[in-house]
DRENDRENLO-904156 format. One record per residue (C-alpha): residue number from 0; x, y, z. Coordinates in Angstrom, 2 decimals. Last residue first. Example, Ala and Ser with C-alpha at 12.3 -4.5 7.8 and 13.67 -1.06 7.14 Angstrom:
! residues 2
@seq = 1	px = 13.67	py = -1.06	pz = 7.14 $
@seq = 0	px = 12.30	py = -4.50	pz = 7.80 $
This chain:
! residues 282
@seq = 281	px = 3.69	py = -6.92	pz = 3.71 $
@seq = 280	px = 2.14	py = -3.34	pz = 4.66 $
@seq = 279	px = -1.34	py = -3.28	pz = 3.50 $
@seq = 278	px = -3.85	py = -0.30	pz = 3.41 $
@seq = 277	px = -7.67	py = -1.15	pz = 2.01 $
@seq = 276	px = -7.97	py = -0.14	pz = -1.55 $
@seq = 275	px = -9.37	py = -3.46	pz = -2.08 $
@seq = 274	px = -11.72	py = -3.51	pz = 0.81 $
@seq = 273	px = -15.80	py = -2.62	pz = -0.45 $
@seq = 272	px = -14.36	py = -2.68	pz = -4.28 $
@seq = 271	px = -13.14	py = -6.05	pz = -3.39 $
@seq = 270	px = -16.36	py = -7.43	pz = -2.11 $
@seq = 269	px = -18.53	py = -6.16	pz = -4.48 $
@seq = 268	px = -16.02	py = -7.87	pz = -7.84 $
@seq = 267	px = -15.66	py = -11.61	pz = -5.97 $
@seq = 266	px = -18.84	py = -12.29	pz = -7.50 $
@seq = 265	px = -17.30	py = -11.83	pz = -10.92 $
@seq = 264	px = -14.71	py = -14.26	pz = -10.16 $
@seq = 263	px = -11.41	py = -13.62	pz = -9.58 $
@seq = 262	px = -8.85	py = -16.42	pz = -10.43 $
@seq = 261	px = -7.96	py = -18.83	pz = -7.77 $
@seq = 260	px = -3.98	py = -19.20	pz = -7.63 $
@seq = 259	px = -2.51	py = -21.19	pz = -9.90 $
@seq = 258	px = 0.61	py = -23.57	pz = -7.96 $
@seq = 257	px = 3.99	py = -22.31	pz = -8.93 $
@seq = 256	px = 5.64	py = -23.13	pz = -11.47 $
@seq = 255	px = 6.16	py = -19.93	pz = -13.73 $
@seq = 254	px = 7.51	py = -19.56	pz = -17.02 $
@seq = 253	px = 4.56	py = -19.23	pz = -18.87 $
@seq = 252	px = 6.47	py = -17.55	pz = -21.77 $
@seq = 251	px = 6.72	py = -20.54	pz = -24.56 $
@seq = 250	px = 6.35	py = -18.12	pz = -27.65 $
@seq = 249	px = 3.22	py = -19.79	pz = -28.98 $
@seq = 248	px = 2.05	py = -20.18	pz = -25.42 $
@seq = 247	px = 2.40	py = -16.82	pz = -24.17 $
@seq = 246	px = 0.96	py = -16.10	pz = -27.54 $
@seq = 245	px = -2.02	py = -17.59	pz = -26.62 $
@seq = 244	px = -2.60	py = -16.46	pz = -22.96 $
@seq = 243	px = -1.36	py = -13.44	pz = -24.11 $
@seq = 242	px = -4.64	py = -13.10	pz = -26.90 $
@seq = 241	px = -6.95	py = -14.42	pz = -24.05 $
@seq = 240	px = -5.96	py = -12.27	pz = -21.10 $
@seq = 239	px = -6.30	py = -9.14	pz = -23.98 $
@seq = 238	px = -9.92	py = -10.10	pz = -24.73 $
@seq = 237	px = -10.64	py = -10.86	pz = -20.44 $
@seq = 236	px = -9.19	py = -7.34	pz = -20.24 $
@seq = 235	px = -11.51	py = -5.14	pz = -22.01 $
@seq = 234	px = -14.42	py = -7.77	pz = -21.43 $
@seq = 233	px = -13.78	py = -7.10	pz = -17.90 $
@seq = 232	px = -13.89	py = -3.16	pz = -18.71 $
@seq = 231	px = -10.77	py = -0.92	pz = -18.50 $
@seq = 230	px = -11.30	py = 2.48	pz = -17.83 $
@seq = 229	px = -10.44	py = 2.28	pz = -14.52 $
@seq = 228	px = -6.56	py = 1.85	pz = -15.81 $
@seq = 227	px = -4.02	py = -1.36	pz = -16.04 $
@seq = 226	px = -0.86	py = -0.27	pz = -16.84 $
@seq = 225	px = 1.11	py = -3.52	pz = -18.23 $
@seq = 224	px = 4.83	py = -3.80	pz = -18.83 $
@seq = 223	px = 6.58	py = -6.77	pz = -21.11 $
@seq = 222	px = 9.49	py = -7.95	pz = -19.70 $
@seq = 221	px = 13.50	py = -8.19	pz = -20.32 $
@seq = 220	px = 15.13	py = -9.91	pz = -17.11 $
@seq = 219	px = 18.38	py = -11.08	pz = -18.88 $
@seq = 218	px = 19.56	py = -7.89	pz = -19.69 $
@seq = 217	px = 18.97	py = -6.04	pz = -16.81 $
@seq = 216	px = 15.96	py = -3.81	pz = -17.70 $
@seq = 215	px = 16.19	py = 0.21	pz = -18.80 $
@seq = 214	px = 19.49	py = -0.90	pz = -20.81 $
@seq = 213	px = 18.05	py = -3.75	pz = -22.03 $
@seq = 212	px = 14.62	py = -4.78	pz = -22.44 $
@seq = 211	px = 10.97	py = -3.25	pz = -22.14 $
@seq = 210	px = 7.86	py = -4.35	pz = -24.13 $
@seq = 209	px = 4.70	py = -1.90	pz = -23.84 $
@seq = 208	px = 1.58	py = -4.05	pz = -25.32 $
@seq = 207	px = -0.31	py = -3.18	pz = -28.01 $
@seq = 206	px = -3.24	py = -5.85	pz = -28.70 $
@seq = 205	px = -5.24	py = -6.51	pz = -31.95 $
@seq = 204	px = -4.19	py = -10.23	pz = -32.80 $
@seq = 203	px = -1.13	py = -8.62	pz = -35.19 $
@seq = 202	px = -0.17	py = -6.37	pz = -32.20 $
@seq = 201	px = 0.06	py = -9.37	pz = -29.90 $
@seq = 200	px = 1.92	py = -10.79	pz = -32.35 $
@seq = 199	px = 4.58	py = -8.09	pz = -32.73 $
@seq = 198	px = 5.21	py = -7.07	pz = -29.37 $
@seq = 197	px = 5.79	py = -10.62	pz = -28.16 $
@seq = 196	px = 8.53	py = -11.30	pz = -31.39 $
@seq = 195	px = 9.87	py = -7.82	pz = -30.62 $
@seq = 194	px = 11.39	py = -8.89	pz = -26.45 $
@seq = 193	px = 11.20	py = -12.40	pz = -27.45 $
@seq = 192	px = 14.82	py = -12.34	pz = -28.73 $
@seq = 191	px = 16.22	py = -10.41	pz = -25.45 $
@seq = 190	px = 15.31	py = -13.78	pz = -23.13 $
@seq = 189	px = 13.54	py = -13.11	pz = -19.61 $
@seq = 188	px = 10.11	py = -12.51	pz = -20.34 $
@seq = 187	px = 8.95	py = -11.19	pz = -17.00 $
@seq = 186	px = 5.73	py = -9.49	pz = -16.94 $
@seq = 185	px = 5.26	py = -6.71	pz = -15.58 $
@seq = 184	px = 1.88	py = -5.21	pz = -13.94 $
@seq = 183	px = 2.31	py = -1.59	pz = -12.93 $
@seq = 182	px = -1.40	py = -1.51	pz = -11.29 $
@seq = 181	px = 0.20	py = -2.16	pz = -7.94 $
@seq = 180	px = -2.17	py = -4.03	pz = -5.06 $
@seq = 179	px = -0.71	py = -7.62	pz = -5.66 $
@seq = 178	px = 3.26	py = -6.01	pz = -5.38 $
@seq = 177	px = 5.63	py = -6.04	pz = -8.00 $
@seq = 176	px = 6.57	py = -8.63	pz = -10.22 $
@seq = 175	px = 4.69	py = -11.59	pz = -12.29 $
@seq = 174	px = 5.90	py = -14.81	pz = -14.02 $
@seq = 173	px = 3.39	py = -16.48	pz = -16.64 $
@seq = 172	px = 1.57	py = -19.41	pz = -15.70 $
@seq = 171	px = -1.79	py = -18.83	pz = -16.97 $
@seq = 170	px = -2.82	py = -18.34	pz = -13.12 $
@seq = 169	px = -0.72	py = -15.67	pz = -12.84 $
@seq = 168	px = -1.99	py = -13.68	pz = -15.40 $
@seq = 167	px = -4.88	py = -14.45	pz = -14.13 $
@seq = 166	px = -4.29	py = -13.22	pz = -10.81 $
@seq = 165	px = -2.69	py = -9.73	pz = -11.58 $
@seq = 164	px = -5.48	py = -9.11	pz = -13.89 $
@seq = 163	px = -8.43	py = -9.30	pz = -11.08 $
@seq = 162	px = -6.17	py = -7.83	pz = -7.66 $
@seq = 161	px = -5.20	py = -4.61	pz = -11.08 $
@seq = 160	px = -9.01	py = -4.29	pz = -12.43 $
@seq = 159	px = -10.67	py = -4.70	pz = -8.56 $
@seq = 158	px = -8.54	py = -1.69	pz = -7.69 $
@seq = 157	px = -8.90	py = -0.07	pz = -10.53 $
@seq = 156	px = -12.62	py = -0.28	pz = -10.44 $
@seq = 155	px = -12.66	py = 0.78	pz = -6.79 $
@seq = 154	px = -10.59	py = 4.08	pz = -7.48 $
@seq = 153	px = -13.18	py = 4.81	pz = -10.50 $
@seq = 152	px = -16.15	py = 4.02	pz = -7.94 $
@seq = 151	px = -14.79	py = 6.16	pz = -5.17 $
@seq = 150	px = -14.23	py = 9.19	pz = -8.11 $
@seq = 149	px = -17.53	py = 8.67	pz = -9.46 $
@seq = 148	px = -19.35	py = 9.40	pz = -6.23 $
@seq = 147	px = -20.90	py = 12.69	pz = -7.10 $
@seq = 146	px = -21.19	py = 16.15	pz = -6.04 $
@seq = 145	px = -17.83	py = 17.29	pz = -7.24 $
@seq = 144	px = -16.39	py = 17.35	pz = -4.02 $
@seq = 143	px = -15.57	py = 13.63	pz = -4.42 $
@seq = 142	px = -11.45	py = 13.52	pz = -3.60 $
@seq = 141	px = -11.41	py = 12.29	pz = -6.76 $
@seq = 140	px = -13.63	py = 14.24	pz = -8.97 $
@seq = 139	px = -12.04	py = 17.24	pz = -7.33 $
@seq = 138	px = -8.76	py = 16.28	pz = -8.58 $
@seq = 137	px = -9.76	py = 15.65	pz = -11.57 $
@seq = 136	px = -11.54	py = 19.00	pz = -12.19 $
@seq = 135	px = -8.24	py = 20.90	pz = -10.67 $
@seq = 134	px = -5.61	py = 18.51	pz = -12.66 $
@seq = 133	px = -8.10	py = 20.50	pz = -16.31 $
@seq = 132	px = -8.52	py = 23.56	pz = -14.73 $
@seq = 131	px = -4.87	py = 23.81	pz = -14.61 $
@seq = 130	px = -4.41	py = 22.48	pz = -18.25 $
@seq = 129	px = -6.81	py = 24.88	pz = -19.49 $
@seq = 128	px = -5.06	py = 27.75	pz = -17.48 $
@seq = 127	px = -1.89	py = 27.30	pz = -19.59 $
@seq = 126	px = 1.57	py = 26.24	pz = -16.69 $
@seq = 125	px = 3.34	py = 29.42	pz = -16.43 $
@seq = 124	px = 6.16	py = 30.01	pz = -18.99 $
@seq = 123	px = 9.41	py = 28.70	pz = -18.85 $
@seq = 122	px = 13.43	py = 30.42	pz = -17.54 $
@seq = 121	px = 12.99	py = 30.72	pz = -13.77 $
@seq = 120	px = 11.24	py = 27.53	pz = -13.32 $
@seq = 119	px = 13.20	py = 24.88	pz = -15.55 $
@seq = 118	px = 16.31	py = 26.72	pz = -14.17 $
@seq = 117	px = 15.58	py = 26.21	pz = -10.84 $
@seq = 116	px = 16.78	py = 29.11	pz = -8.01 $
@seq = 115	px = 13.94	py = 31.48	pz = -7.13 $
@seq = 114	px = 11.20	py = 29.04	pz = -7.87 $
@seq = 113	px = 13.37	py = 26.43	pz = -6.22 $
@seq = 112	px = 14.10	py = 28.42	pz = -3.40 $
@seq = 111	px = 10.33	py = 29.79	pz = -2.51 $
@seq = 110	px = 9.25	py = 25.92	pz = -2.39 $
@seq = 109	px = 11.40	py = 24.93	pz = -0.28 $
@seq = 108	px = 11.04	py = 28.05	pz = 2.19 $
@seq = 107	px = 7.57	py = 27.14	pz = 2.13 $
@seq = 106	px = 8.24	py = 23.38	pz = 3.14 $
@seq = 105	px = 7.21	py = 20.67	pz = 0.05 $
@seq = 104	px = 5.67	py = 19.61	pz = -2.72 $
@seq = 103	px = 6.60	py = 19.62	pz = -6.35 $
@seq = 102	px = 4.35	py = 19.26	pz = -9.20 $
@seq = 101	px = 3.76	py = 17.79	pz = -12.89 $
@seq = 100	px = 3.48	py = 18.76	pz = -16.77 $
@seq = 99	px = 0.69	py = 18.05	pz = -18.53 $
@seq = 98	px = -3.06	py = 16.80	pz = -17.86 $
@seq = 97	px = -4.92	py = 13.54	pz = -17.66 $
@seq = 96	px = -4.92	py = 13.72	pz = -13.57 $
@seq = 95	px = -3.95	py = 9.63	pz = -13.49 $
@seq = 94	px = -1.18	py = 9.86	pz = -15.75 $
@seq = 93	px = 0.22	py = 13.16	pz = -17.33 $
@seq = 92	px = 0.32	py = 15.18	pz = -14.02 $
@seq = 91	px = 3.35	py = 13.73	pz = -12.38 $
@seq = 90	px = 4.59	py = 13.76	pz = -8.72 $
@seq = 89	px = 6.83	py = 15.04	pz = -6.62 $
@seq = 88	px = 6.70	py = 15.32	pz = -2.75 $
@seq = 87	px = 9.99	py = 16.56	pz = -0.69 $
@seq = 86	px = 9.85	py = 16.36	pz = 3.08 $
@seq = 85	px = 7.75	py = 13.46	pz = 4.15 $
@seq = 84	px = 6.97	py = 13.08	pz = 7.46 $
@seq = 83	px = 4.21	py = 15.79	pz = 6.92 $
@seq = 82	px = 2.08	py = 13.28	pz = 4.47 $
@seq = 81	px = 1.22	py = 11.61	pz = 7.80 $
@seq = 80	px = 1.08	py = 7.46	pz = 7.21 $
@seq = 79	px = -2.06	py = 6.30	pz = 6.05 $
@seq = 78	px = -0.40	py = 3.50	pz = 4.39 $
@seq = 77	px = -2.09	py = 3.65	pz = 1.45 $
@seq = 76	px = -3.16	py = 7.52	pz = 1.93 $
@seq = 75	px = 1.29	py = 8.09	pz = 1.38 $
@seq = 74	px = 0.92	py = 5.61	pz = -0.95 $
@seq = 73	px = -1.13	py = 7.77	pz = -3.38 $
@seq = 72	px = -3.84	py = 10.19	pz = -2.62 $
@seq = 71	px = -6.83	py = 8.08	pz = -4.35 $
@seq = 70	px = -8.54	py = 8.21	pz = -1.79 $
@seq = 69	px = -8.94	py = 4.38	pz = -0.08 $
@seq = 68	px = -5.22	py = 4.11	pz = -1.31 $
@seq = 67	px = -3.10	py = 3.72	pz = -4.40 $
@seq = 66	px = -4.17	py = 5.15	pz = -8.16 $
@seq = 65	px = -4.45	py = 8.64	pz = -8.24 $
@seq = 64	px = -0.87	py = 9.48	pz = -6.72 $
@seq = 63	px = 0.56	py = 6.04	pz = -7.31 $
@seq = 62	px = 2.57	py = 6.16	pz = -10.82 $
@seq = 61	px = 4.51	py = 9.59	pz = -10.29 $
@seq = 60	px = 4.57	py = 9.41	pz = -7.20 $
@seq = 59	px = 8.09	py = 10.33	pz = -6.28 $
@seq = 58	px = 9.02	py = 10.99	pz = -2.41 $
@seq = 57	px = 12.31	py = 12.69	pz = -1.56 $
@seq = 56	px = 12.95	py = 12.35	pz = 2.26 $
@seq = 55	px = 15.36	py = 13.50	pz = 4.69 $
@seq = 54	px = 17.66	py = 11.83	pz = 7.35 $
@seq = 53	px = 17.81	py = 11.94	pz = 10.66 $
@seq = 52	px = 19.23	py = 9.09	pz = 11.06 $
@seq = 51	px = 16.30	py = 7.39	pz = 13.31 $
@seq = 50	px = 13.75	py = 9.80	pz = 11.55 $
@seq = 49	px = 14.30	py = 8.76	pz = 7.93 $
@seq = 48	px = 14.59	py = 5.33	pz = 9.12 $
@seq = 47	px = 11.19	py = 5.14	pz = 10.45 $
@seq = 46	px = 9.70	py = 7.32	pz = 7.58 $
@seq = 45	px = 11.17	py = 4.63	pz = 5.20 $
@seq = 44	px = 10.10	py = 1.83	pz = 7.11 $
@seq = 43	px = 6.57	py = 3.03	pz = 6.45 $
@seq = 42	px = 7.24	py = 3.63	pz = 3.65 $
@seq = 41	px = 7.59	py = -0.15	pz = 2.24 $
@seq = 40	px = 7.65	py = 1.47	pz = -1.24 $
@seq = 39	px = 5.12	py = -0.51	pz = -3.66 $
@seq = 38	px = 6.80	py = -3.10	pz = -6.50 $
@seq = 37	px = 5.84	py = -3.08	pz = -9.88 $
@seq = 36	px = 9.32	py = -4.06	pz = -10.74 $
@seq = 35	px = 9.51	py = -1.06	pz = -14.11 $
@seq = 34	px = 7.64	py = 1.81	pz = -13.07 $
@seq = 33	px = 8.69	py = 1.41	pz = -9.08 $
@seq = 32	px = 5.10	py = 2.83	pz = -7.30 $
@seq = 31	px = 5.58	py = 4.83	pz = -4.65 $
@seq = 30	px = 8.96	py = 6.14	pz = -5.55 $
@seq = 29	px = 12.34	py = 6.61	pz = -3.19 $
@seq = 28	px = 14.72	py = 9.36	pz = -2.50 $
@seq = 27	px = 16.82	py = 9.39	pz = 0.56 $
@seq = 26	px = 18.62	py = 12.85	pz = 1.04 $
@seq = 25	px = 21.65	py = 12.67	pz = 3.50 $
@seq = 24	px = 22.13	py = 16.49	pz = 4.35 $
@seq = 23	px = 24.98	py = 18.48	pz = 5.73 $
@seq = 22	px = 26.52	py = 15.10	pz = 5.62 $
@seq = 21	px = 29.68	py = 15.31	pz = 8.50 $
@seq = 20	px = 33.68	py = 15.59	pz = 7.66 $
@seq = 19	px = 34.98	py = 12.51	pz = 6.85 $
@seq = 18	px = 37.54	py = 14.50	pz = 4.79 $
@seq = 17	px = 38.19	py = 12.04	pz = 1.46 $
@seq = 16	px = 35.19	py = 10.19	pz = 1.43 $
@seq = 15	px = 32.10	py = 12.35	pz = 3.62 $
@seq = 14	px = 31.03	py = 11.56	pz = 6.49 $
@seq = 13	px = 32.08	py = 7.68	pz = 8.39 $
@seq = 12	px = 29.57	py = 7.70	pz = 11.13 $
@seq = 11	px = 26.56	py = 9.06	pz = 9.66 $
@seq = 10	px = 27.12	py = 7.66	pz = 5.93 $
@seq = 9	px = 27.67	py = 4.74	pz = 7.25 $
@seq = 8	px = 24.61	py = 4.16	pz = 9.43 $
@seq = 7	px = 22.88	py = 5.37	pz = 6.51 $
@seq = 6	px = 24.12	py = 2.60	pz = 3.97 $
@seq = 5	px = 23.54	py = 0.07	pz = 6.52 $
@seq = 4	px = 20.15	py = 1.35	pz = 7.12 $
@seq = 3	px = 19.19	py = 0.69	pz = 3.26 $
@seq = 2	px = 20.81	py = -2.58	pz = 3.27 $
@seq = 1	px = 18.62	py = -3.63	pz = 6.13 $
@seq = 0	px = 15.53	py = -1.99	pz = 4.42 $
């Protein structure tokens, strides 16, 4: 956040390179959940910077909405911040809503410029009813005005399924980014040459695993990337905690030295379904 507001205060005071003549706009654009760290925006900050240089905000939740906060409404309901401090929205309907294609939110003069203006929405074909009905059903199901509770419990599940892997793998020894609440779960690996050999025998022992190196990595900070989903069972992920805890130690992974933390116990399960999805803002 420091270097953040020293960027801004520059760009306030010093303009534009050549002329120094003022911004018209200074655009910050941030995502809930970074894909590859793990890590959660601190938006809070955002917001409070956003409003100090009058700046504007471009919001991508492409791996939070549907996952983060007590309703599933991403990390803007995670911090229960106001969703009207934000100024542009975006967000994907491919993950959490089990549909295509994605959305923009924003003012109505926004909104009226980019359907008027965008190439992608001036020259394509409306988005098929199926698929509408389809991010309409899940979104009632998780806001729960579909009668039932099964959108709580599904938010619950993931968020006992992410505090639950997250510590194990952690326990085992192996290195882990992003933040204890994200259910982007990477793993660092480090060297380029275990980037395939990983893939390959956790495939062999009945696991696929996303593996991620150089150029979408640093090249010395390769990792493997886990998206952990309600649909996972504890059996689910205690068989694919066993097969990494065994090739972790085949391939010599568990980097880590820090003291193992207490793994979750099944007991623990009530008690983080009743607070897990509670905001934090370390």
């Amino acid at each position: 956040m420091e270097d953040l507001e020293s960027k801004l205060r520059f760009a306030v005071t010093e303009g534009m390179p050549r002329t120094h003549r003022p911004w018209k706009k200074i655009l910050i654009v941030v995502e809930g959940i970074y894909s590859m760290e793990g890590s959660i925006v601190r938006l809070p900050d955002i917001i409070r910077l956003k409003k100090k240089y009058k700046a504007y905000v471009y919001l991508d939740e492409a791996h939070s909405i549907g996952a983060l906060g007590p309703h599933g409404k991403g990390v803007v309901d995670y911090f229960g911040v106001n969703p009207k401090d934000i100024d542009i929205m975006m967000g994907t309907f491919t993950k959490s809503f089990g549909a295509v294609g994605g959305y923009l939110g924003g003012t109505k003069n926004l909104i009226n410029h980019l359907r008027v203006s965008s190439h992608s929405a001036i020259y394509s074909s409306s988005m098929p009813m199926c698929v509408v009905q389809q991010v309409l059903s899940s979104m009632k199901i998780m806001l729960g005005k579909d009668g039932t509770d099964e959108g709580k419990k599904r938010i619950d599940t993931l968020a006992w399924n992410t505090t639950y892997f997250r510590t194990r793998m952690k326990e085992m020894g192996f290195i882990v980014y992003g933040n204890d609440h994200s259910p982007v779960v990477p793993t660092l690996l480090f060297m380029p040459g275990k980037i395939s050999c990983l893939s390959r025998e956790c495939l062999q022992r009945g696991l696929g695993i996303v593996v991620v190196g150089f150029p979408a990595t640093p090249i010395i900070e390769s990792r493997a990337r886990f998206c952990l989903s309600a649909a996972h069972t504890k059996e689910m992920l205690d068989k694919a905690l066993d097969i990494l805890d065994e090739v972790g130690d085949l391939l010599k992974l568990k980097y880590s030295r820090l003291k193992p933390e207490k793994a979750v116990t099944e007991s623990d399960k009530n008690e983080s379904r009743n607070g897990g999805t509670k905001a934090h803002s370390e």
